[in-house]
C-alpha positions as CSV (number, residue, x, y, z in Angstrom):
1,X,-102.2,-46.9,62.9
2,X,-101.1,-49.6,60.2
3,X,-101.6,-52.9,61.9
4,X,-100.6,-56.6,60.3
5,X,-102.4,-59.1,60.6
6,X,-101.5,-62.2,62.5
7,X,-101.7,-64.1,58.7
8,X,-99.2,-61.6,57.3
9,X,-97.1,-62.4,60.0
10,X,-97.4,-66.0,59.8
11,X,-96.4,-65.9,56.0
12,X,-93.4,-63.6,56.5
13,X,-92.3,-65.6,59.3
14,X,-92.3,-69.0,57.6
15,X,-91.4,-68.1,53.8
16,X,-87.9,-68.1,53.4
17,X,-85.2,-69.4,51.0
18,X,-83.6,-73.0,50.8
19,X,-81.0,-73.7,53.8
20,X,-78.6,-75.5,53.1
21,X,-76.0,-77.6,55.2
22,X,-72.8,-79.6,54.7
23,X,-70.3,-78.8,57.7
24,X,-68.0,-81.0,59.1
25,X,-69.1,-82.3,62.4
26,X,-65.6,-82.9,64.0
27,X,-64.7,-79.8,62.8
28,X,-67.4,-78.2,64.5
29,X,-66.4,-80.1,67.8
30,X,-62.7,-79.5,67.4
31,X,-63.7,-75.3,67.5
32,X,-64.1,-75.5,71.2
33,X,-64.9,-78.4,73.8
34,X,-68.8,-79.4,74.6
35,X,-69.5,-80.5,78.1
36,X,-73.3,-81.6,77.1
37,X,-73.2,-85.0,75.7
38,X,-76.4,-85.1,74.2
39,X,-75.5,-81.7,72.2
40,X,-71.8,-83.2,71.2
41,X,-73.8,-86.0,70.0
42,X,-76.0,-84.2,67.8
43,X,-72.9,-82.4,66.3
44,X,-70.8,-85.3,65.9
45,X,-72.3,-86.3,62.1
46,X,-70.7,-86.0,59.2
47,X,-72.2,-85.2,55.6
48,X,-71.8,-87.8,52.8
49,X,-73.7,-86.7,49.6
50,X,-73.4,-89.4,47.1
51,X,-75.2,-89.3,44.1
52,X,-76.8,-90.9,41.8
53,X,-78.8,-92.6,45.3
54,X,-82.0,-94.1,46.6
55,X,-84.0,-91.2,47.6
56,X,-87.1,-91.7,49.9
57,X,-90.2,-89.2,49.2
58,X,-92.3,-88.9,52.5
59,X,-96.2,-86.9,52.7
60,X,-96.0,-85.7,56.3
61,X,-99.8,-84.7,57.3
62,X,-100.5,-84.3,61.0
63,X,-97.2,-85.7,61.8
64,X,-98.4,-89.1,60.0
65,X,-96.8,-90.4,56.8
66,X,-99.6,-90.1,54.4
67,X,-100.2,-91.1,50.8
68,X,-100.6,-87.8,47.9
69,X,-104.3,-87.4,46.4
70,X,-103.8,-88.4,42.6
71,X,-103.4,-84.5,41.0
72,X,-100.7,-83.9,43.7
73,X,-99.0,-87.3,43.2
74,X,-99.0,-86.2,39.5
75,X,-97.0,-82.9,40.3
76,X,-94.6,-85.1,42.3
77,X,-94.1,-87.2,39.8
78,X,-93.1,-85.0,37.2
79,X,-90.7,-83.3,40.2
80,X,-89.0,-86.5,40.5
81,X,-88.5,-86.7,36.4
82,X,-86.9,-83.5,36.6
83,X,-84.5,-84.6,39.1
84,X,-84.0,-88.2,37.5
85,X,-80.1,-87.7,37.4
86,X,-79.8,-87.7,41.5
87,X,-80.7,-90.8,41.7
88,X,-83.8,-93.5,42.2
89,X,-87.0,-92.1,43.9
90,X,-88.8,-94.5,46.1
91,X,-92.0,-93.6,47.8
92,X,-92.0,-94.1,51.8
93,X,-94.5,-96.8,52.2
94,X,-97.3,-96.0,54.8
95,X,-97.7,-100.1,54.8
96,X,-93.6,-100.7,55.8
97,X,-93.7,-98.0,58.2
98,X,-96.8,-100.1,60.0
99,X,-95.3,-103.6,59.5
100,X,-92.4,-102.2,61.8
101,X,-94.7,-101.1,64.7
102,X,-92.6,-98.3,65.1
103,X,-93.5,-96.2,68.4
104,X,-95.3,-93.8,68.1
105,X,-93.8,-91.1,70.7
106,X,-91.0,-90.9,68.1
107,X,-90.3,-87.8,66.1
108,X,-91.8,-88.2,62.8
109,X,-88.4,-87.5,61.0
110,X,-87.0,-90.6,63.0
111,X,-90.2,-93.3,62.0
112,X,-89.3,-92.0,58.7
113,X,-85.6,-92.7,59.3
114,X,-86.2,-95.9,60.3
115,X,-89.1,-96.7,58.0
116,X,-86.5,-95.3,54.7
117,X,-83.7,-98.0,56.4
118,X,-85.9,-100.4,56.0
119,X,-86.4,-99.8,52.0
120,X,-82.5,-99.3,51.8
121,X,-82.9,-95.9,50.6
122,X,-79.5,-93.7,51.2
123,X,-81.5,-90.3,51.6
124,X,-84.8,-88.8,52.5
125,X,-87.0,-85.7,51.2
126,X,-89.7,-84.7,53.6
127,X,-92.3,-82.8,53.2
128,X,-94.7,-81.5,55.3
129,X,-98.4,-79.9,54.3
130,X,-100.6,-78.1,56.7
131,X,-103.1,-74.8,57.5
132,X,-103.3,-72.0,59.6
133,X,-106.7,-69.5,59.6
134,X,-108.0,-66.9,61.3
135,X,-111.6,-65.9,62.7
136,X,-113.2,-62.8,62.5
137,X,-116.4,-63.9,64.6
138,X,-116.1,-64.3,67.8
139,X,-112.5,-64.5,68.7
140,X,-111.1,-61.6,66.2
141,X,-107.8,-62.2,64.8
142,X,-107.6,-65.7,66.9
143,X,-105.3,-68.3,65.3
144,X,-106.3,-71.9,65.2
145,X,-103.8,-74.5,63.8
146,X,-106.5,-76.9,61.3
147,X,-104.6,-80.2,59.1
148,X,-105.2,-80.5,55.5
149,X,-106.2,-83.8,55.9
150,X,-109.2,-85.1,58.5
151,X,-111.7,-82.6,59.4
152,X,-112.5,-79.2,57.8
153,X,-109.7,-77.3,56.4
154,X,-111.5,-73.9,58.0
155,X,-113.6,-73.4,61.3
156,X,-117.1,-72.3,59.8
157,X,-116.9,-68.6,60.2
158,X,-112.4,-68.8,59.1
159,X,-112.5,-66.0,56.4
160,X,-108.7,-66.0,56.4
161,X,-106.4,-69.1,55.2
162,X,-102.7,-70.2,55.0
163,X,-101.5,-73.4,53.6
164,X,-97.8,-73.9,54.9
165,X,-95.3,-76.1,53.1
166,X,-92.4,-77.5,55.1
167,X,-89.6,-79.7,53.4
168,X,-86.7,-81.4,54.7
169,X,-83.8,-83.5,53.0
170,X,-81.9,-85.7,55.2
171,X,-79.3,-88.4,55.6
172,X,-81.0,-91.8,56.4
173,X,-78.2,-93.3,57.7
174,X,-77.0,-90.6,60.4
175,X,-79.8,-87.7,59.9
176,X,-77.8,-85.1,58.8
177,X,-80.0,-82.4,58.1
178,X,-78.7,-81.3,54.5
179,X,-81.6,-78.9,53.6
180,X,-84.8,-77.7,54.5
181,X,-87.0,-75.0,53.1
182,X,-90.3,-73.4,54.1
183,X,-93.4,-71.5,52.4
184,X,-97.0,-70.4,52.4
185,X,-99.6,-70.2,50.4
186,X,-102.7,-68.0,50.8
187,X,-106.3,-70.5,50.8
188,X,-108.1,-67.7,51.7
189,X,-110.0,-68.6,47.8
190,X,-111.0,-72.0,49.5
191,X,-112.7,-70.7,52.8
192,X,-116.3,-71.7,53.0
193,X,-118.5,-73.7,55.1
194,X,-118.5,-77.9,54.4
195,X,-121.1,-79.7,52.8
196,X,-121.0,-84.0,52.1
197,X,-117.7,-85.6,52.6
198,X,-116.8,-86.0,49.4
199,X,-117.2,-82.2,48.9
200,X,-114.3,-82.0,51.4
201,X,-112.1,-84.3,50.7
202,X,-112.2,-82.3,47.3
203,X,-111.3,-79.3,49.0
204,X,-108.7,-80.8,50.5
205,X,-107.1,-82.1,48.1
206,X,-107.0,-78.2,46.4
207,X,-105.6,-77.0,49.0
208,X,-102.9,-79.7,49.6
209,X,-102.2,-79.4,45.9
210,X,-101.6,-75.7,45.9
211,X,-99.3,-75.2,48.8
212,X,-97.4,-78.3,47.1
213,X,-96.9,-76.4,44.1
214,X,-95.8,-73.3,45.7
215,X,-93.3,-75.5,47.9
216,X,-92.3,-77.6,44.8
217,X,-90.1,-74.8,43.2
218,X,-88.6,-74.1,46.2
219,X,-87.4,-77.9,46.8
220,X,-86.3,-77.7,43.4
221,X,-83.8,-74.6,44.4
222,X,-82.7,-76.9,47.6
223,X,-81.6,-80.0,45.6
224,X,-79.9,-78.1,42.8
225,X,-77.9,-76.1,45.7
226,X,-77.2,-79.7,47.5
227,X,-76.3,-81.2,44.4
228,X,-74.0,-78.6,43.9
229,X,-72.3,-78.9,46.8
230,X,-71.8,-82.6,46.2
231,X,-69.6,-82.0,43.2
């Protein structure tokens, strides 16, 4: 019998097109009362797209704000060129985010929040980089969730890889969630055992560098269909 594997899976259940939000919050509430006030206060927010704006760009590796190798800063770079007319894009500082001791037991998205107030910045793209594989040796078909960044990319007998691409665009002020898209990319081309540390840190940076440029198109759909609601 025709059996997927638990890689297929993953990929079909984390590739999917743009989402994209801009309902009314009150609107929402006034369909019919909420007697949880922690979930009526998560749908009382409002959207307010504005543009041209201060944009934050935030690396999210390990749930840490993290700073692009150079080849994948490069692709960003050009990213934001293309989407000059939205408005000014800033770089979330790893440095501000420390000077404001922010704690730690925090969601990421809300350091980042907090961290983007900070740089007076009106909105903020996410985006999130990481790897699944799976081992054939001794545990067949067992998943283990591995970072792009700090350690090996693979376990030493992996023969299966997935990069996975997360991206998020959200109101600093109030955190309304306005889009956020998802993707894989197969690293199964990467898999091999590590040698020195700079031999690594090589690899990683291939690997963050292609699932950033199979996400990158997809963000590019999610901020033409934002900007579009806007107008």
């Amino acid at each position: 019998m025709f059996r997927l594997s638990p890689l297929f899976l993953i990929a079909i259940l984390t590739s999917c097109s743009p989402t994209v939000q801009t309902t009314s919050g009150a609107a929402y509430l006034a369909q019919a009362p909420i007697s949880d006030p922690a979930i009526r206060q998560a749908a009382a927010v409002e959207p307010n797209l504005r543009f041209p704006a201060r944009i934050g760009i935030a690396r999210v590796v390990n749930g840490r704000l993290t700073l692009a190798p150079p080849e994948e800063a490069a692709l960003f770079a050009e990213f934001t060129r293309r989407h000059g007319a939205m408005g000014e894009w800033v770089p979330v500082s790893p440095l501000i985010e420390g000077m404001l001791a922010t704690d730690t037991n925090l969601p990421v998205a809300q350091r980042l929040r907090r961290t983007a107030a900070r740089q007076h910045l009106d909105y903020l793209l996410v985006y999130e980089l990481g790897a699944r594989s799976a081992r054939t040796a001794d545990t067949p078909f067992a998943l283990a969730d591995v970072t792009l960044i700090g350690g090996a990319i693979l376990p030493t007998r992996a023969t299966r890889a997935i990069g996975i691409g997360n991206a998020a665009f959200l109101d600093v002020r109030n955190g309304y969630p306005y889009g956020t898209v998802s993707t894989t990319e197969d690293l199964s081309g990467l898999a091999r055992s590590f040698g020195t540390r700079r031999a690594e840190q090589r690899l990683q940076d291939r690997a963050t560098r292609k699932v950033a440029q199979t996400l990158l198109p997809e963000v590019d759909e999610m901020l033409s269909l934002i900007v579009a609601r806007a107008r």
